[in-house]
C-alpha positions in Angstrom: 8.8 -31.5 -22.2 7.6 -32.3 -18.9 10.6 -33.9 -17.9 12.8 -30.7 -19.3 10.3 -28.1 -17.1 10.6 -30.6 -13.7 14.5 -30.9 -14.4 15.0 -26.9 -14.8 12.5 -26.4 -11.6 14.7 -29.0 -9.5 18.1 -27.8 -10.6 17.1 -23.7 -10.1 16.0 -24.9 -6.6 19.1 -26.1 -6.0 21.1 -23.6 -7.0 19.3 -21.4 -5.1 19.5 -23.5 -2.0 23.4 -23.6 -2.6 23.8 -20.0 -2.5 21.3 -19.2 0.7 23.9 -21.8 2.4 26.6 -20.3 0.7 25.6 -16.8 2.5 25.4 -18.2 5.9 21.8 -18.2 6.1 19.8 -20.9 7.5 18.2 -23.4 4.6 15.0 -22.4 5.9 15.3 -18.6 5.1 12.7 -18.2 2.9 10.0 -20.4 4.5 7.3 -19.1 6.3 7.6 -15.7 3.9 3.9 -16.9 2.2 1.6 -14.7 4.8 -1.5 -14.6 3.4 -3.0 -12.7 6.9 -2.1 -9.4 5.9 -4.1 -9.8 2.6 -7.0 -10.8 3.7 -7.0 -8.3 6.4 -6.7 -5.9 3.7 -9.3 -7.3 1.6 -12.2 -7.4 4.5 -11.4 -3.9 5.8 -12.0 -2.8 2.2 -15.1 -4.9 1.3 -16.5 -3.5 4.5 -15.5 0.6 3.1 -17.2 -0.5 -0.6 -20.6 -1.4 1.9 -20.5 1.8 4.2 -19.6 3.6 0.5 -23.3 1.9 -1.0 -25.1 2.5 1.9 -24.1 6.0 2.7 -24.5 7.0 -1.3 -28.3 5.1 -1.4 -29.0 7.0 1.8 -28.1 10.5 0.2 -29.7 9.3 -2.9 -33.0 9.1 -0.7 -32.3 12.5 0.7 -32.3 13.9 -2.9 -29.2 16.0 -2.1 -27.9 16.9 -4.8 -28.7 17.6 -8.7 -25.9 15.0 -9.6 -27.7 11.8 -8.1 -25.9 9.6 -10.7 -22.4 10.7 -9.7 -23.4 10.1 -5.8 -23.3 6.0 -5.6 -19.5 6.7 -7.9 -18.2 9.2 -6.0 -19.1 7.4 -2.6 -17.5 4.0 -3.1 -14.4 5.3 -4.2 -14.2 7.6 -1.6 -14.4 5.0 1.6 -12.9 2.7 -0.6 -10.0 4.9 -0.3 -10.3 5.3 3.2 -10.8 2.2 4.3 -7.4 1.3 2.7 -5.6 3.8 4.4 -7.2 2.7 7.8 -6.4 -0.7 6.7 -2.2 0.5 6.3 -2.2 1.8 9.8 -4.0 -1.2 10.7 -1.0 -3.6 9.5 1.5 -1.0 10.6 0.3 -1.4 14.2 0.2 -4.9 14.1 3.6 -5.0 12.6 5.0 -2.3 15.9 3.6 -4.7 18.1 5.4 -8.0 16.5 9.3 -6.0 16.3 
């Protein structure tokens, strides 16, 4: 079985190889396509808008804003959750202007 999964992995590669030459693209097309940057930029920008979400909801739960202090700690995580990502998209799409 081993043998039959390596075979069908080797052969597809090839095939595929074949028809990136075939096209008149170089045989090293598809290398280099694995960024992993752009991700983890992603991921920190949103980790840090879950924190400011926590700290801002426990500082308006100290403030006893609101009847609804339960819904506060919700409410704020999603919501710089939400704008942390879209700061982290214009981020990227900066960085991407700059490179082309």
């Amino acid at each position: 079985m081993v043998f039959g999964i390596a075979y069908y992995y080797l052969t597809t590669r090839n095939r595929e190889r074949m028809a990136i030459i075939e096209k008149g693209l170089p045989p090293d097309y598809f290398k280099g396509s694995g960024h992993y940057l752009p991700l983890i930029l992603t991921l920190g920008i949103v980790c840090i808008g879950i924190a400011l979400g926590i700290v801002v909801a426990l500082w308006l739960i100290s403030l006893r804003v609101s009847a609804y202090e339960k819904l506060i700690l919700p409410i704020s995580v999603f919501l710089f959750m939400g704008l942390s990502l879209v700061a982290s998209y214009f981020v990227l799409k900066s960085i991407r202007d700059k490179k082309g």
